[in-house]
HTML snippet that shows the backbone in 3Dmol.js (N, CA, C, O; Angstrom):
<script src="https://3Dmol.org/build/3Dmol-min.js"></script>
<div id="view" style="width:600px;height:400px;position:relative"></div>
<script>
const pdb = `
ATOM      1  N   UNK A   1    -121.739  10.153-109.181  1.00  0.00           N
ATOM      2  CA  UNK A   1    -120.412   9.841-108.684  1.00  0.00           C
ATOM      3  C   UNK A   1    -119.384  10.300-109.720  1.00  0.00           C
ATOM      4  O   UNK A   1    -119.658  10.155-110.912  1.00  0.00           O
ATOM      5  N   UNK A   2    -117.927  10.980-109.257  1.00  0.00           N
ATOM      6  CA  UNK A   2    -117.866  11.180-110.200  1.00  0.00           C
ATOM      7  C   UNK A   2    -116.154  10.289-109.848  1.00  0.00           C
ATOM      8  O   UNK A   2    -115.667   9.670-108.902  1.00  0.00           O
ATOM      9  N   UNK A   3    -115.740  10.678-111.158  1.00  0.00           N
ATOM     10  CA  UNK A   3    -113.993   9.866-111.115  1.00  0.00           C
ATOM     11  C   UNK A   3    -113.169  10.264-109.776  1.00  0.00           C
ATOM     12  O   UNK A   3    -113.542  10.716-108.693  1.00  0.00           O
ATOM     13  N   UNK A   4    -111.845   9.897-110.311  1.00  0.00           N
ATOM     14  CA  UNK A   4    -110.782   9.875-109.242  1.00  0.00           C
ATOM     15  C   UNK A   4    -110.289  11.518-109.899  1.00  0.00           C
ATOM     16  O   UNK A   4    -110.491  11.777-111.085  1.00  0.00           O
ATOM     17  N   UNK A   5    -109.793  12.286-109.181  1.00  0.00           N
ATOM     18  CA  UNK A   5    -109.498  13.429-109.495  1.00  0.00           C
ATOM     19  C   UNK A   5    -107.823  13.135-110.252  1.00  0.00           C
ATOM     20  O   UNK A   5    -106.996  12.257-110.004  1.00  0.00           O
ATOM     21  N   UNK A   6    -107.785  14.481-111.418  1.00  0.00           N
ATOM     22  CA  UNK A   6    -106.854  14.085-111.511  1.00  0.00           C
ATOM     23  C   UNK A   6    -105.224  14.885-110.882  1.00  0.00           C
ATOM     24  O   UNK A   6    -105.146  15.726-109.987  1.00  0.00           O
ATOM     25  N   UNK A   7    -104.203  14.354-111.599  1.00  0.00           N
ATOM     26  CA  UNK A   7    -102.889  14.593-110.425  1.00  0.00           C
ATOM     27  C   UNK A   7    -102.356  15.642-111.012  1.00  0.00           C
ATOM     28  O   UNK A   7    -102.068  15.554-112.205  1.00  0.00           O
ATOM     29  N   UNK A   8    -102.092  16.962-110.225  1.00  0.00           N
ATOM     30  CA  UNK A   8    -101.430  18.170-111.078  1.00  0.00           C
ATOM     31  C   UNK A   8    -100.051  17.624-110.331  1.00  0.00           C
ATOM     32  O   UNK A   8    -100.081  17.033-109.251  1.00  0.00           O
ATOM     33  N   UNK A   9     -98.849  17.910-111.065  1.00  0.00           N
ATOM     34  CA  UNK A   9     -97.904  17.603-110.673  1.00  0.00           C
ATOM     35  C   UNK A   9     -96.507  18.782-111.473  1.00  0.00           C
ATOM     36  O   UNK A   9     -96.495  19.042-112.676  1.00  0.00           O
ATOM     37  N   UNK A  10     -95.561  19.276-110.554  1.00  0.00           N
ATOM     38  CA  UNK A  10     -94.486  20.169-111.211  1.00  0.00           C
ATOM     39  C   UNK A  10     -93.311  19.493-111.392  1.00  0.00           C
ATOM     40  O   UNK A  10     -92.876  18.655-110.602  1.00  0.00           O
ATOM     41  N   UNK A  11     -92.653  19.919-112.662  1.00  0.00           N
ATOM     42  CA  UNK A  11     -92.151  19.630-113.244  1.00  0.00           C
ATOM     43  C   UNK A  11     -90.783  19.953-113.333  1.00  0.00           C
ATOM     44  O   UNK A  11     -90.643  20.546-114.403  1.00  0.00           O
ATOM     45  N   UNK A  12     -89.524  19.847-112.652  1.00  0.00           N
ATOM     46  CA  UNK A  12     -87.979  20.124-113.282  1.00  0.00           C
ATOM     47  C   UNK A  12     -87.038  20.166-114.192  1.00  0.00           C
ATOM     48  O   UNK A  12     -86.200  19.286-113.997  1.00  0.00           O
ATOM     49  N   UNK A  13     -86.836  20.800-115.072  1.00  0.00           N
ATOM     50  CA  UNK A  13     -85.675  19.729-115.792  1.00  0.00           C
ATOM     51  C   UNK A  13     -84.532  20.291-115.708  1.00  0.00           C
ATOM     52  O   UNK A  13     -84.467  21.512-115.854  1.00  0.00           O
ATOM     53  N   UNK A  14     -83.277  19.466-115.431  1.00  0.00           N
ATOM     54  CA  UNK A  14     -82.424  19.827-115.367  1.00  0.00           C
ATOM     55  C   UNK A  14     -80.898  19.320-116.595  1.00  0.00           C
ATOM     56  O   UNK A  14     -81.012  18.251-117.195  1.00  0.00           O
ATOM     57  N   UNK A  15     -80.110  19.851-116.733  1.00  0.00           N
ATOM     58  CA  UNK A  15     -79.196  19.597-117.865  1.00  0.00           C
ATOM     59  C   UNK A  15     -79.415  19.378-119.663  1.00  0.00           C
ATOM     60  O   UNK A  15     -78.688  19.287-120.652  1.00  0.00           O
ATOM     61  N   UNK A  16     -80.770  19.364-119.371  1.00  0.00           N
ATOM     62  CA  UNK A  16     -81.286  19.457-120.910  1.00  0.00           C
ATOM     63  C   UNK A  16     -81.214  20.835-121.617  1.00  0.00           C
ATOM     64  O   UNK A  16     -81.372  21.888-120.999  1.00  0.00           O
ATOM     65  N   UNK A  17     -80.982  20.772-122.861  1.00  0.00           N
ATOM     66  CA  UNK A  17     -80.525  21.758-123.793  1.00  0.00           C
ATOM     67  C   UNK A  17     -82.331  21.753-124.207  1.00  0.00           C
ATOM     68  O   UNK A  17     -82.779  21.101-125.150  1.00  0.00           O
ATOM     69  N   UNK A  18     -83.041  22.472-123.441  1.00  0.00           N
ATOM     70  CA  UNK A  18     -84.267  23.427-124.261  1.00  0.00           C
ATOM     71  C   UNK A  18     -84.067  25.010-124.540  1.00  0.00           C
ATOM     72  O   UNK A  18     -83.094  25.761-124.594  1.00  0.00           O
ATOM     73  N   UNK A  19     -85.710  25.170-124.719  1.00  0.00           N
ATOM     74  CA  UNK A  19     -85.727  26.513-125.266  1.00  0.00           C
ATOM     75  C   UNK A  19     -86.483  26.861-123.852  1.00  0.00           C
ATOM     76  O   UNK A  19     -87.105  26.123-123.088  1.00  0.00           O
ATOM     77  N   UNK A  20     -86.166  28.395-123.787  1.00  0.00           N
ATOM     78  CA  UNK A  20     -86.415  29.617-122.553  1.00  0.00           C
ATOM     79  C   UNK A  20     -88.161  29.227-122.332  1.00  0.00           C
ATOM     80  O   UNK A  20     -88.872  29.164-123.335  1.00  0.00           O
ATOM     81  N   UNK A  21     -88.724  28.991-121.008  1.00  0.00           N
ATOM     82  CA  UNK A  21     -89.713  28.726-120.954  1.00  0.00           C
ATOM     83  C   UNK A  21     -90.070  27.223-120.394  1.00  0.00           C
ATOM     84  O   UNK A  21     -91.211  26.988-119.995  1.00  0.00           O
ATOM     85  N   UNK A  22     -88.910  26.081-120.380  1.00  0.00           N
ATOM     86  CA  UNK A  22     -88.943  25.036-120.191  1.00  0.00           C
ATOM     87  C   UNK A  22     -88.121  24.357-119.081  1.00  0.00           C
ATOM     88  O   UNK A  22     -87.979  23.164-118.813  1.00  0.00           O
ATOM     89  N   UNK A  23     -87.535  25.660-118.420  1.00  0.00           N
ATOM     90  CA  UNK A  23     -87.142  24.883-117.329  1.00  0.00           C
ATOM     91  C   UNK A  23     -88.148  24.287-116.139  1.00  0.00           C
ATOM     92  O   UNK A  23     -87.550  23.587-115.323  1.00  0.00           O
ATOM     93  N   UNK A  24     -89.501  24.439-115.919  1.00  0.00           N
ATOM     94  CA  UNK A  24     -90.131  24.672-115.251  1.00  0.00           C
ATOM     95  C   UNK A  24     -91.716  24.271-116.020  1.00  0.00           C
ATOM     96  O   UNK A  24     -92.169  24.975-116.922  1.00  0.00           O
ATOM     97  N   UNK A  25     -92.347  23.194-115.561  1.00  0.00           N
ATOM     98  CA  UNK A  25     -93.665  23.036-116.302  1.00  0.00           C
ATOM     99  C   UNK A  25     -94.375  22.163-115.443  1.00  0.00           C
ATOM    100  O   UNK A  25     -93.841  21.247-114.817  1.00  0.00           O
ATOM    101  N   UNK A  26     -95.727  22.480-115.408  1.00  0.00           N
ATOM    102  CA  UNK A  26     -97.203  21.405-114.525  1.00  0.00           C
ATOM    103  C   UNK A  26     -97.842  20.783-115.359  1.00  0.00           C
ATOM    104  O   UNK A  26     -97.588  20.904-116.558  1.00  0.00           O
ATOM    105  N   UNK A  27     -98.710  20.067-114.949  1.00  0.00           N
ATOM    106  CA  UNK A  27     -99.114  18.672-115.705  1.00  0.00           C
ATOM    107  C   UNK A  27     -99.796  18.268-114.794  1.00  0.00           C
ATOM    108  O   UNK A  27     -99.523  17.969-113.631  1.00  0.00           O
ATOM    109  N   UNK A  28    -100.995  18.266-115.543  1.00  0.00           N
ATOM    110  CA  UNK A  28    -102.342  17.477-114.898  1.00  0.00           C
ATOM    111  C   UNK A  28    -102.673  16.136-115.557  1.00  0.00           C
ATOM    112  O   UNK A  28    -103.426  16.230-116.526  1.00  0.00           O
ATOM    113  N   UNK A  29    -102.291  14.997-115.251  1.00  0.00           N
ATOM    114  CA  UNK A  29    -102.347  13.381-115.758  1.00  0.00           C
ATOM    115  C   UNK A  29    -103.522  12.919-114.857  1.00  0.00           C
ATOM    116  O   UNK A  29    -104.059  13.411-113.865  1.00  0.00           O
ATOM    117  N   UNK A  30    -103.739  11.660-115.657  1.00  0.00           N
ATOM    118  CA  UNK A  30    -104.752  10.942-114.781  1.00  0.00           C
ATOM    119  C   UNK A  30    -104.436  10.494-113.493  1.00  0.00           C
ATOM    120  O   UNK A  30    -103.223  10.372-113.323  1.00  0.00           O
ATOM    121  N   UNK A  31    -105.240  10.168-112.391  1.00  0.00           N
ATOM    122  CA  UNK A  31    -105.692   9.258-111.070  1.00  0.00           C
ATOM    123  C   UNK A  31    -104.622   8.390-111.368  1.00  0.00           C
ATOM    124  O   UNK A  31    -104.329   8.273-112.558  1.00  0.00           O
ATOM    125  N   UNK A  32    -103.828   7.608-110.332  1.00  0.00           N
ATOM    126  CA  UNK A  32    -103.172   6.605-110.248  1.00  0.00           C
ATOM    127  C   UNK A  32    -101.595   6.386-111.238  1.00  0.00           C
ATOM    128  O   UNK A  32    -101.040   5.401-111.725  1.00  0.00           O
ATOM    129  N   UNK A  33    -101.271   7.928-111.198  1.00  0.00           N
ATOM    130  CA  UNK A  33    -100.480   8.098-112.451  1.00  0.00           C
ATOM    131  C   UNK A  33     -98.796   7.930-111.747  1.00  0.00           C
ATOM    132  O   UNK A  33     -98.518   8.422-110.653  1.00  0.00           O
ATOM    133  N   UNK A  34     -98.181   7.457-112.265  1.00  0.00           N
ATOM    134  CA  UNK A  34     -96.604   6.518-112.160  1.00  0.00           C
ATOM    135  C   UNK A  34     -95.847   7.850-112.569  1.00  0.00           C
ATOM    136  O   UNK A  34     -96.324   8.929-112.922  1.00  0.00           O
ATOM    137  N   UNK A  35     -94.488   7.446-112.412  1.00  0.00           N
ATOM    138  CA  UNK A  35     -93.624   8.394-112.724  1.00  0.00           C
ATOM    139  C   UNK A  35     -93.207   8.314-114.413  1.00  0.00           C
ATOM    140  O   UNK A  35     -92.753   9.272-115.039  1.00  0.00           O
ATOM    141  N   UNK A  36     -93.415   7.236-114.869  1.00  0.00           N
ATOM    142  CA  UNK A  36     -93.452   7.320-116.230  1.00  0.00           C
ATOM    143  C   UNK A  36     -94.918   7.706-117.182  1.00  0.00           C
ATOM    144  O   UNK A  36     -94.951   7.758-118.411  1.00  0.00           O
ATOM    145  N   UNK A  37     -95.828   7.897-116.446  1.00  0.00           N
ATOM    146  CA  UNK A  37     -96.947   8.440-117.115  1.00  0.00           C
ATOM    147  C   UNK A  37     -96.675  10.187-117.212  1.00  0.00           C
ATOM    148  O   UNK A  37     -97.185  10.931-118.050  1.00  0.00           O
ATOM    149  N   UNK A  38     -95.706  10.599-116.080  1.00  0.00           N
ATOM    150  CA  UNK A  38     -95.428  12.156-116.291  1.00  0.00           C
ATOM    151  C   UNK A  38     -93.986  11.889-117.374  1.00  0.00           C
ATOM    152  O   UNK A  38     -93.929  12.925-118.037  1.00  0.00           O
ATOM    153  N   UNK A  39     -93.115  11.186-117.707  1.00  0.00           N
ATOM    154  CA  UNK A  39     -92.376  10.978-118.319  1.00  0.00           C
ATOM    155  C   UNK A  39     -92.843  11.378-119.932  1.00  0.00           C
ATOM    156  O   UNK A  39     -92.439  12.133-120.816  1.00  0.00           O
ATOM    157  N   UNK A  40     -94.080  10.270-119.718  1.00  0.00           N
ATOM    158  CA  UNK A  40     -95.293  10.353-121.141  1.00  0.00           C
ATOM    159  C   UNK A  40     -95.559  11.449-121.638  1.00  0.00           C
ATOM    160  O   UNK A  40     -95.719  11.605-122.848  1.00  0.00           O
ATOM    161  N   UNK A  41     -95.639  12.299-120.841  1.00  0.00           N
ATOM    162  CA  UNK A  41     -97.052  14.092-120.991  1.00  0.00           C
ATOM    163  C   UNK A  41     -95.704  14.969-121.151  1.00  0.00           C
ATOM    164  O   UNK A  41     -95.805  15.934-121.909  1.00  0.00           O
ATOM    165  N   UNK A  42     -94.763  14.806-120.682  1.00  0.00           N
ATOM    166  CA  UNK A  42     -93.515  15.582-120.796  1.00  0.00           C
ATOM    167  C   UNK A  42     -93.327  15.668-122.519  1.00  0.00           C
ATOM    168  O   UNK A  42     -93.487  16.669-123.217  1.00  0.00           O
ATOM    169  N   UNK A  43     -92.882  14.105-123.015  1.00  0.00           N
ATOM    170  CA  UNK A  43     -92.873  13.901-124.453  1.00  0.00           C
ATOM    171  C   UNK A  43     -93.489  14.773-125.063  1.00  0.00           C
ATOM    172  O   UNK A  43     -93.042  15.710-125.725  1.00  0.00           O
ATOM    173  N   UNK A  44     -95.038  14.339-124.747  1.00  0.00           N
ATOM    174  CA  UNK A  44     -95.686  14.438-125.668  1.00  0.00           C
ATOM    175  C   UNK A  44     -96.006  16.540-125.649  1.00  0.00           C
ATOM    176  O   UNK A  44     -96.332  17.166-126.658  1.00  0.00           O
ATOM    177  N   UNK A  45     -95.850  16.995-124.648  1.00  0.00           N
ATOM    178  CA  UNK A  45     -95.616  18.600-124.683  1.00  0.00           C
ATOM    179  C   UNK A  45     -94.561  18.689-125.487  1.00  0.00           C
ATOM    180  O   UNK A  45     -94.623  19.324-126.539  1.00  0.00           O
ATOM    181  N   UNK A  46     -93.232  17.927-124.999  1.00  0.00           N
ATOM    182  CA  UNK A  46     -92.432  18.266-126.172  1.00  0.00           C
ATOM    183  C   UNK A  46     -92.579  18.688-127.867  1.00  0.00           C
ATOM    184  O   UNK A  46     -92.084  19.579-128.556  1.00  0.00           O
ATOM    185  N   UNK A  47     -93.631  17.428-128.162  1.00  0.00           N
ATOM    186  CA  UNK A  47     -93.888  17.009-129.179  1.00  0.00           C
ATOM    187  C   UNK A  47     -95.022  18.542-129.527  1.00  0.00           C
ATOM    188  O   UNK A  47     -94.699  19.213-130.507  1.00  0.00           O
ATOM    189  N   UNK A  48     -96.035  18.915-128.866  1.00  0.00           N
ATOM    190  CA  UNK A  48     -96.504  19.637-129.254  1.00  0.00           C
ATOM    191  C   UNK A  48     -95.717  21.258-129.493  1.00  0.00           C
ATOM    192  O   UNK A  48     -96.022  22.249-130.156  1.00  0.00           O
ATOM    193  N   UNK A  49     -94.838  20.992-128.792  1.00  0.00           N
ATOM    194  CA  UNK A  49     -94.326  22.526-128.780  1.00  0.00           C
ATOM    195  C   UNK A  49     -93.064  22.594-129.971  1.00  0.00           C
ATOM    196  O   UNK A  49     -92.263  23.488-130.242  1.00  0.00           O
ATOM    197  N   UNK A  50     -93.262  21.345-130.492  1.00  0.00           N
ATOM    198  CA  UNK A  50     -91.842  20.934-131.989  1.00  0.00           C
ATOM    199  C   UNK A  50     -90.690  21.171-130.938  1.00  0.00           C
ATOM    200  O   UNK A  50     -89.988  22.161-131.145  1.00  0.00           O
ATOM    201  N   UNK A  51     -90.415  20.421-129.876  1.00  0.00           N
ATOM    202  CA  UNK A  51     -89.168  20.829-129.297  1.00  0.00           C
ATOM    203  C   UNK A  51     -88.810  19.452-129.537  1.00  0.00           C
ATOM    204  O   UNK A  51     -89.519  18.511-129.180  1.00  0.00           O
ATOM    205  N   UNK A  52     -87.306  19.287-130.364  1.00  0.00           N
ATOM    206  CA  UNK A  52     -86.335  17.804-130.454  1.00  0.00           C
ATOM    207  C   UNK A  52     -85.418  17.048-129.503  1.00  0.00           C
ATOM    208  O   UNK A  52     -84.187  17.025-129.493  1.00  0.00           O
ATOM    209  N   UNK A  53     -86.003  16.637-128.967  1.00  0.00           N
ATOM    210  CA  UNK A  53     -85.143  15.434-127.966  1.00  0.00           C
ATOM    211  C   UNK A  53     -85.293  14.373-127.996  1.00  0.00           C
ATOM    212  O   UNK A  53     -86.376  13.938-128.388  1.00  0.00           O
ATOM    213  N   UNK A  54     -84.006  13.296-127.491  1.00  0.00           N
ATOM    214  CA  UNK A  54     -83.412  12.545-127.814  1.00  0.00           C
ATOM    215  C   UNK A  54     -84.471  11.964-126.836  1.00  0.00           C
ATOM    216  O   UNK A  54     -84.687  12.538-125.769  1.00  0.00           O
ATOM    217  N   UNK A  55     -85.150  10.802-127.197  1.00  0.00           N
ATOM    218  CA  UNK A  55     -86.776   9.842-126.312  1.00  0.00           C
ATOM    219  C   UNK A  55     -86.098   9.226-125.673  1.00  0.00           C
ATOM    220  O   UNK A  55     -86.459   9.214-124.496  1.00  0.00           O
ATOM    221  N   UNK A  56     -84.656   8.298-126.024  1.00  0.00           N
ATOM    222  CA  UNK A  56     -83.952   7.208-125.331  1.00  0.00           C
ATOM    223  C   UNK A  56     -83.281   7.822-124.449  1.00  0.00           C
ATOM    224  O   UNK A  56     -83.443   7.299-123.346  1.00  0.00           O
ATOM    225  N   UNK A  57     -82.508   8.815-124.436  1.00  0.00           N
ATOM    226  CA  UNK A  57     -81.694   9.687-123.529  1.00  0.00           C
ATOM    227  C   UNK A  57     -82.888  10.577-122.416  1.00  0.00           C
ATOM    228  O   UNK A  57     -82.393  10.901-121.337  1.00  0.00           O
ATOM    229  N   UNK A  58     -83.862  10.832-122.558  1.00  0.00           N
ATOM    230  CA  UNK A  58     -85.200  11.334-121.670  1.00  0.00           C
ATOM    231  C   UNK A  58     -85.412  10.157-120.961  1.00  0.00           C
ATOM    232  O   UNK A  58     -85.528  10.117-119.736  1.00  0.00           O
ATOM    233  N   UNK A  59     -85.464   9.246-121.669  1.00  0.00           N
ATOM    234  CA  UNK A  59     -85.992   7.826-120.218  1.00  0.00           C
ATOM    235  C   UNK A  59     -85.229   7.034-120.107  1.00  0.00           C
ATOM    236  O   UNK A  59     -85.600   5.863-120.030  1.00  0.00           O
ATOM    237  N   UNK A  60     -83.843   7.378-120.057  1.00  0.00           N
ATOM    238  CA  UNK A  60     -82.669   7.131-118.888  1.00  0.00           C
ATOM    239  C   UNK A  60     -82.145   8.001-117.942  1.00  0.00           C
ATOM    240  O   UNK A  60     -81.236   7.740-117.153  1.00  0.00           O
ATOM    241  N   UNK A  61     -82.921   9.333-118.082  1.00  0.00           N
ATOM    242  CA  UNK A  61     -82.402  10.316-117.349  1.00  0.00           C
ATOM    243  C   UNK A  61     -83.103   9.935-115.484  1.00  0.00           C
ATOM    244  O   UNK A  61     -84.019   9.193-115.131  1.00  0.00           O
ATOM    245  N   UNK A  62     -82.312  10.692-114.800  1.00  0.00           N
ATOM    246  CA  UNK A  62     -82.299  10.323-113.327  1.00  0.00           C
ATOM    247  C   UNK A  62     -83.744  10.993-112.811  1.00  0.00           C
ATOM    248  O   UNK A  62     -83.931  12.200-112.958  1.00  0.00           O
ATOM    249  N   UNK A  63     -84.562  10.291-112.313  1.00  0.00           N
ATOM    250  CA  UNK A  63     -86.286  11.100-111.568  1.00  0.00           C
ATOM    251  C   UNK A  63     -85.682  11.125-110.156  1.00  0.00           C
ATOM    252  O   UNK A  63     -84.851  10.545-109.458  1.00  0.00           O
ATOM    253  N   UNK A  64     -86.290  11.809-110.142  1.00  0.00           N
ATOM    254  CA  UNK A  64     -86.602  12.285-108.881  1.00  0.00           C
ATOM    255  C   UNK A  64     -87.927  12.854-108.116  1.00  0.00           C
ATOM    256  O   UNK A  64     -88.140  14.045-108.341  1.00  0.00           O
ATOM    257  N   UNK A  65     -88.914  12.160-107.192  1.00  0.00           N
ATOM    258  CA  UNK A  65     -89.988  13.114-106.609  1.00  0.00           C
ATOM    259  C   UNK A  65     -89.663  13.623-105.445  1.00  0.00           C
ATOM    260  O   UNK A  65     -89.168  13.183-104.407  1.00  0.00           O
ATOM    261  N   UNK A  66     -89.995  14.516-105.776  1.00  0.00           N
ATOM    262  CA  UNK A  66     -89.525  15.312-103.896  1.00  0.00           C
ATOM    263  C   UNK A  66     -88.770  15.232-103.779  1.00  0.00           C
ATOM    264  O   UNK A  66     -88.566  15.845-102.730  1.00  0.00           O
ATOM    265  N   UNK A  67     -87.418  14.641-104.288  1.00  0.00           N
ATOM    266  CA  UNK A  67     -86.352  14.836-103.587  1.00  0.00           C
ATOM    267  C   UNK A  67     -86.021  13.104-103.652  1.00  0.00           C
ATOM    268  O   UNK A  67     -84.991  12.967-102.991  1.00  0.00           O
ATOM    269  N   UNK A  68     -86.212  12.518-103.876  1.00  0.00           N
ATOM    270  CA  UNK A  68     -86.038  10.975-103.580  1.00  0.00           C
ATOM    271  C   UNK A  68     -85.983  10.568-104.785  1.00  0.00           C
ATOM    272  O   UNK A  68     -86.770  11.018-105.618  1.00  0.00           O
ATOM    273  N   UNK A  69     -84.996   9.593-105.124  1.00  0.00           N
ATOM    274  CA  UNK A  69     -84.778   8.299-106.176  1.00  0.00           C
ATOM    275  C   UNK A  69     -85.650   7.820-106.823  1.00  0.00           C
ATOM    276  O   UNK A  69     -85.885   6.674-106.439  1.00  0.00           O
ATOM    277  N   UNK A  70     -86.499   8.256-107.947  1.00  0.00           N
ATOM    278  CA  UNK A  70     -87.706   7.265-108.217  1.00  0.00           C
ATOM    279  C   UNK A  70     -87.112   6.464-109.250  1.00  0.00           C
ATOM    280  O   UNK A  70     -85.990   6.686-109.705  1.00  0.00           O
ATOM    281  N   UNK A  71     -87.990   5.378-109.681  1.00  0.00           N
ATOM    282  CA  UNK A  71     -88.468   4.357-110.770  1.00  0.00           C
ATOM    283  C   UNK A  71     -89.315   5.065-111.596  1.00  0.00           C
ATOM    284  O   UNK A  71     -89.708   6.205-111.348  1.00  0.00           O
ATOM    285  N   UNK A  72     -89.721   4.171-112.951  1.00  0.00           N
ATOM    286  CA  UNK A  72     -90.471   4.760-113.693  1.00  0.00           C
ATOM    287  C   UNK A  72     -92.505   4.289-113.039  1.00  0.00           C
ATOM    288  O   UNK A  72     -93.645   4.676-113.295  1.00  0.00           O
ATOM    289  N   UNK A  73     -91.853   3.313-112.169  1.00  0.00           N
ATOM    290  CA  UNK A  73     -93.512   2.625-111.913  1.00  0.00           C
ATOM    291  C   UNK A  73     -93.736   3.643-110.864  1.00  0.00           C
ATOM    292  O   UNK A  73     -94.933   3.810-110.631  1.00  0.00           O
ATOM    293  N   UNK A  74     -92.765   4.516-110.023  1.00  0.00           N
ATOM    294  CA  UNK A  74     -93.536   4.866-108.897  1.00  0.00           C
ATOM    295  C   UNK A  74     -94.543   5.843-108.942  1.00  0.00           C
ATOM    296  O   UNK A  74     -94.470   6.790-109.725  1.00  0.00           O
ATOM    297  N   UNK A  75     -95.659   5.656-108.010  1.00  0.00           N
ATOM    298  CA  UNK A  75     -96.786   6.876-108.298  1.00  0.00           C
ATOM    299  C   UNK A  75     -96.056   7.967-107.707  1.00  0.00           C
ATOM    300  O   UNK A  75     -95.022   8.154-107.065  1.00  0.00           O
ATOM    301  N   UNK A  76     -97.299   8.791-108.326  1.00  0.00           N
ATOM    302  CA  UNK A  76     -97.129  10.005-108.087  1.00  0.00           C
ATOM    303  C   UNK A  76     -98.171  10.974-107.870  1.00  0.00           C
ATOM    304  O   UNK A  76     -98.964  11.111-108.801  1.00  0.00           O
ATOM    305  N   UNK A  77     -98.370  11.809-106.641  1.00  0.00           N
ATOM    306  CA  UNK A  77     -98.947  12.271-106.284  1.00  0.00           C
ATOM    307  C   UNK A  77     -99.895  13.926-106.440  1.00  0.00           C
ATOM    308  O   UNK A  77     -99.179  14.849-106.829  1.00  0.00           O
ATOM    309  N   UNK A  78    -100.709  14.125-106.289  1.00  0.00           N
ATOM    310  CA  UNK A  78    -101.148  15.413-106.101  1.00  0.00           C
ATOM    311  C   UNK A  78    -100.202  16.525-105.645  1.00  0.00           C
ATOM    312  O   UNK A  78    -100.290  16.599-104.420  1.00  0.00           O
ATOM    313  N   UNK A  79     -99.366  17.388-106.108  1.00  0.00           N
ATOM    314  CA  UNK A  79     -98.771  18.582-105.754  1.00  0.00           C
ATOM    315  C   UNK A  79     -97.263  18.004-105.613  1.00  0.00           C
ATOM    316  O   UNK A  79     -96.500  18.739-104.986  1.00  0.00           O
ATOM    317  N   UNK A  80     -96.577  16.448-106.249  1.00  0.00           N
ATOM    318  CA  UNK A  80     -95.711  16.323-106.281  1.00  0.00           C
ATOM    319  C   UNK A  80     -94.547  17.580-106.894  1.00  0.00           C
ATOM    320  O   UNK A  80     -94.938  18.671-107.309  1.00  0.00           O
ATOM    321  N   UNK A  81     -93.431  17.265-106.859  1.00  0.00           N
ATOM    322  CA  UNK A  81     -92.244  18.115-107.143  1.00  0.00           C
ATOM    323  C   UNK A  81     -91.644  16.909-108.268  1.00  0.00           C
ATOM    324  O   UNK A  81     -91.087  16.004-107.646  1.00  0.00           O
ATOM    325  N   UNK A  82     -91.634  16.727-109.560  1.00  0.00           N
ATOM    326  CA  UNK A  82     -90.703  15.794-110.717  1.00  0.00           C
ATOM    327  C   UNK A  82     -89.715  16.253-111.127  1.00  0.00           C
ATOM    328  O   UNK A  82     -89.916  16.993-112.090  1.00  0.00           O
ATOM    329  N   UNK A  83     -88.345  16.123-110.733  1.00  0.00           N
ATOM    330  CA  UNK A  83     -87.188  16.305-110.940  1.00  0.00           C
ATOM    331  C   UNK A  83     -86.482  15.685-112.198  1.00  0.00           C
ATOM    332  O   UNK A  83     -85.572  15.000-111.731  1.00  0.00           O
ATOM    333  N   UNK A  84     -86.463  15.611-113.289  1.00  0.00           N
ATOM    334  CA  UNK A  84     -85.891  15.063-114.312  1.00  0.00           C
ATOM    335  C   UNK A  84     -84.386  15.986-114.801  1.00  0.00           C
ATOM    336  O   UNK A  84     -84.501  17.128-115.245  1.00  0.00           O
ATOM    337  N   UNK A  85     -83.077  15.346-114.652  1.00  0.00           N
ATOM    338  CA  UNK A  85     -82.174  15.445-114.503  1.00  0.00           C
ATOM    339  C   UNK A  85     -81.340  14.664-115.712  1.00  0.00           C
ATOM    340  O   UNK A  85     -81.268  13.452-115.507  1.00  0.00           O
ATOM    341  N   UNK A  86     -80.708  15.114-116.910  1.00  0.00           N
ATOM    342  CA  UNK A  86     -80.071  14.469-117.944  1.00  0.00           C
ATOM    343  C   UNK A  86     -79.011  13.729-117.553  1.00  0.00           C
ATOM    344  O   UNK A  86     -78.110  14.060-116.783  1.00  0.00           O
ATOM    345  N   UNK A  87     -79.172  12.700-118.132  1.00  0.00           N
ATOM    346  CA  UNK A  87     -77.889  11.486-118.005  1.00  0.00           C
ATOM    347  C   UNK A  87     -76.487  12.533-118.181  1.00  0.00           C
ATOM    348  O   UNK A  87     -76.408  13.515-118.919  1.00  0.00           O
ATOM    349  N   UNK A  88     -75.566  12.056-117.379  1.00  0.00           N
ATOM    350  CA  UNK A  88     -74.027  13.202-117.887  1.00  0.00           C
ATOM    351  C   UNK A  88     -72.992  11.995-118.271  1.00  0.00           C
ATOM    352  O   UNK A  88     -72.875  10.841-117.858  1.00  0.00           O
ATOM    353  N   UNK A  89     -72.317  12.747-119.214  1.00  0.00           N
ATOM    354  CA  UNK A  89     -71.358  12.487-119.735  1.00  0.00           C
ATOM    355  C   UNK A  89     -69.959  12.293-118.905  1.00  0.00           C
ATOM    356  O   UNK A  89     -69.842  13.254-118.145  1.00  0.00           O
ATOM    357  N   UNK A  90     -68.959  11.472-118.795  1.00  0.00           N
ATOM    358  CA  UNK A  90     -67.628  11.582-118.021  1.00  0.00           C
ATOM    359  C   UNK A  90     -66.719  11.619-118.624  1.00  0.00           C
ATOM    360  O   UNK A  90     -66.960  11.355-119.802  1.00  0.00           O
ATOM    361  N   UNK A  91     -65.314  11.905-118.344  1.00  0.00           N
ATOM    362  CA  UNK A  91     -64.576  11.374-118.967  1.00  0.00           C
ATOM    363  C   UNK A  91     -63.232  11.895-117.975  1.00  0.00           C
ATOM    364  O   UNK A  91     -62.085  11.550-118.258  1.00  0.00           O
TER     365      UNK A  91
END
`;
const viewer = $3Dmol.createViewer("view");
viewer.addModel(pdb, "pdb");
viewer.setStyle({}, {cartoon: {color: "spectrum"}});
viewer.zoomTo();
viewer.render();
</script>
């Protein structure tokens, strides 16, 4: 028998100041995985690729799956669409 397969899921980001190559990234997380477990793998690519961002300003930024309003608890699916969108500034 074997496990729960795991969740490839794509990745958006929008309004963040990266480097060329990062608008756009997939991610294979475990079975039963939330919108903050792709929040997690995001980081932590960050982290591997030495790219500097602000952790508190990343998990206030606006999710989105598919197109819809998420939370950080909501799952997330096989061949989802993760929209991560930077908090903006007003004035």
């Amino acid at each position: 028998m074997t496990g729960a397969p795991e969740v490839k899921v794509s990745v958006k980001f929008f309004v963040f100041d990266l480097p060329p190559g990062f608008a756009d990234a997939s991610f294979e997380i475990g079975p039963n995985a939330t919108v903050n477990d792709v929040l997690d793998e995001c980081l932590a690519e960050f982290d591997r690729r030495r790219v500097t961002i602000d952790e508190n300003e990343f998990r206030t930024a606006t999710v989105m799956v598919n197109g819809k309003w998420s939370n950080p608890a909501d799952p997330v699916s096989n061949g989802d669409t993760v929209s991560i969108i930077r908090p903006m500034d007003g004035g």
